[in-house]
N, C-alpha and C positions, 0 to 999 in steps of 0.2 A: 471626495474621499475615494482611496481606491476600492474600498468593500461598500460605498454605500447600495447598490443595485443588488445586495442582494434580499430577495424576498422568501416571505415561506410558502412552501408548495403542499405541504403539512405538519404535522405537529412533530417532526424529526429532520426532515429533509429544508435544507435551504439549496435555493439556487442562485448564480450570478452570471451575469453577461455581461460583466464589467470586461470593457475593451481591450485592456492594457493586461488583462491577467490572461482571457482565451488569447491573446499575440504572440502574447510569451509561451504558449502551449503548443502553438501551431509552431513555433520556432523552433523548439524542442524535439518535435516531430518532424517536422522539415528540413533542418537544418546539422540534424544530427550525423556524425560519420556512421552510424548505424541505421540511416533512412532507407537503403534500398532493403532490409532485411524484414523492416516495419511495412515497408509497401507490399512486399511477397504474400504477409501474411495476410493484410487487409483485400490483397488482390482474391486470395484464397476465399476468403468470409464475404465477399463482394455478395450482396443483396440481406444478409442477414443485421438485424442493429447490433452495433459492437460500441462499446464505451473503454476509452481510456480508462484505465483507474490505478490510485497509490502510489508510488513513489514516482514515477511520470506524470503525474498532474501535478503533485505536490512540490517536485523539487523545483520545476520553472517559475511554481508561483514565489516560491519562497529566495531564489535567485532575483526574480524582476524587484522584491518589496524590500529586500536586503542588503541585496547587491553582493550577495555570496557567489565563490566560483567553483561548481564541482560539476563533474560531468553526469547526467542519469545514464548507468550501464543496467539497467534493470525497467523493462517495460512488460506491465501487464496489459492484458485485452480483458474482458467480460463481455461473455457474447448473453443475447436475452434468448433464452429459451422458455419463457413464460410461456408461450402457446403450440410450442413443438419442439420436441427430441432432438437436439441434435449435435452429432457424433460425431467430433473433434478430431479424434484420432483417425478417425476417416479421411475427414477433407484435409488433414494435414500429413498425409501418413510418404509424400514421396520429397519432405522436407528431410534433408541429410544432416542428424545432428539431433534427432528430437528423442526426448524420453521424458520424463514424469517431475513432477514435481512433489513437494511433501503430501502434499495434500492428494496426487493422484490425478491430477490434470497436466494436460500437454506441456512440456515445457521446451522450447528451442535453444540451442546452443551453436548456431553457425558459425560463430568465431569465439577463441579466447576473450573472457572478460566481460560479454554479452549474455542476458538471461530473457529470455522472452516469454510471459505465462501467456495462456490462452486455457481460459475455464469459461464455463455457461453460469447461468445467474444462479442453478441449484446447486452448485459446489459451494457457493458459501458454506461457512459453519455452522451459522443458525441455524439451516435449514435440518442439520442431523440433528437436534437438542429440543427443537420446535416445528409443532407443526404449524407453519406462517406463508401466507400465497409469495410464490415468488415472483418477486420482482425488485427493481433499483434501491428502496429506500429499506427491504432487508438485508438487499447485499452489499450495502453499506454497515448498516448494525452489525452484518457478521466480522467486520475487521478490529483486529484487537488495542490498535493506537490510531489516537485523534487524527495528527495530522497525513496521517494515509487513508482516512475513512472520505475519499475524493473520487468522482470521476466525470471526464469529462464529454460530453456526444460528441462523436463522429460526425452525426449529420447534424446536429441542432445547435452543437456550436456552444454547448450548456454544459457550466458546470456545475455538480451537484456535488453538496458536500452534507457528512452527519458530524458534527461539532467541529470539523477538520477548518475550515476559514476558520470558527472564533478563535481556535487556541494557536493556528497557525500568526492572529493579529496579537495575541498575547505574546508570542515565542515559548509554547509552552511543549511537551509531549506529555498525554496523558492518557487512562484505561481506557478504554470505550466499552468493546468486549470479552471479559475477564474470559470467559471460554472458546477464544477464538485460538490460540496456541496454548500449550502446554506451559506452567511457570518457568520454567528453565528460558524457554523462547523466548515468551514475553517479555519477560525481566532484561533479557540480553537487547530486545528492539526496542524498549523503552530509554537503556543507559546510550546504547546506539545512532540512534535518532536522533538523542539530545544532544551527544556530541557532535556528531555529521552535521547538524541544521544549527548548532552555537543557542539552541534552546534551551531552559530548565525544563528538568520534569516537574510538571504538576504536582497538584493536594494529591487528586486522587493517586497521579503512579506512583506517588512516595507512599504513601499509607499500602500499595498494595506493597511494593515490594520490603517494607517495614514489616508486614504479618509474613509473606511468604519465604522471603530469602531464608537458608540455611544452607550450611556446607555439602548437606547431602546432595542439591541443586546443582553441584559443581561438575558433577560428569553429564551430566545434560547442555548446563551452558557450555561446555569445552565440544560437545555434539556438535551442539545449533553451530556454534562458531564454525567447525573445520566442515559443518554443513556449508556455510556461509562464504570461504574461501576468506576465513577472518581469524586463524588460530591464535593469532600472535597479538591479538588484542583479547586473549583470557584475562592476565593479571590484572589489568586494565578494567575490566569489566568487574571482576568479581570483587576487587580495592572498593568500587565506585561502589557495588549496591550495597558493599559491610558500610561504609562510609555513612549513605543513605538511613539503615536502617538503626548507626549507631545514634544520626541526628534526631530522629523520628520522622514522622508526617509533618 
């Protein structure tokens, strides 16, 4: 089976070192027409641990198990800054193209069409709402849907995931953590995802966005979108979660 290797490493975090899923990751990242831009920045981070993580771990794994064809134009990094400070914007500051992300972390744009995040393990969300030690298995918790809550070592070759394999083997998208984006977002990357990856959403995403959706929500998800470089799938969107919450959970 291709998930059987994975084991628990605690009572949230599973990991796998199933072959066939890290091959498909390295190929991703190797093989990608966006590889020398990925190597810049790792060249940059060179000695600190940095982890793949979210729609870069997630889309190869779900390309290898499905045989879906889309391109990942969107790569994050997580660097660990568990035992020291350190300042992003610094070591990245003579990259041409770089500015901010939503959340206030590096974000690179070297070419059209390319998104490159680089945050430290404290910029999770959690980490503002809780106070919890930081490291890998909250900076996971901090992501707001399943199958992005992934990432992968650099150097250990290890993929960790928080519920993101099981729902990813179900074909599901569902909550993880409700305060990791604002409703407007979340609701837009829950209907998103599911269509991008040919997923259902989940018990859970439907019941969230069954209590949350209303019309008022609408100039936020129309935001998130022309944030997103995705205007033109508004109608689309906001059809899908009346639809959602006319069926219920």
């Amino acid at each position: 089976m291709v998930l059987e290797m994975m084991t628990q490493i605690s009572t949230k975090v599973e990991i796998s070192r199933d072959r066939r899923l890290i091959d498909a990751i390295q190929r991703n990242l190797e093989k990608s027409p966006y590889s020398k831009y990925l190597e810049r920045v790792l060249e940059i981070l060179e000695g600190k641990v940095v982890y793949l993580w979210g729609g870069a771990v997630r889309d190869p794994i779900v390309r290898e198990l499905y045989g879906l064809n889309f391109e990942t134009r969107d790569f994050d990094f997580t660097v660990d800054d568990s035992k020291e400070r350190i300042d992003l914007r610094r070591l990245l500051k003579g990259l041409d193209g770089m500015t901010d992300s939503r959340f206030g972390t590096p974000k690179w744009r070297p070419v059209e069409g390319l998104e490159i995040d680089i945050g430290p393990f404290s910029a999770g969300t959690i980490f503002k709402i809780k106070n919890l030690p930081i490291n890998l298995e909250n900076v996971l918790m901090s992501v707001d849907v399943t199958p992005s809550a992934l990432a992968y070592g650099l150097k250990d070759k290890t993929i960790y995931s928080v519920k993101a394999l099981e729902d990813i083997k179900k074909k599901e998208v569902n909550v993880l953590n409700p305060y990791g984006e604002d409703p407007s977002a979340l609701m837009c990357r829950l209907v998103l995802q599911s269509y991008r990856l040919k997923f259902e959403i989940g018990k859970k995403g439907r019941l969230y966005i069954a209590k949350m959706y209303s019309p008022d929500l609408n100039r936020g998800i129309k935001s998130f979108l022309e944030y997103k470089g995705a205007k033109q799938l508004f109608t689309f969107v906001v059809r899908r979660l009346r639809q959602i919450q006319e069926e219920g959970p």
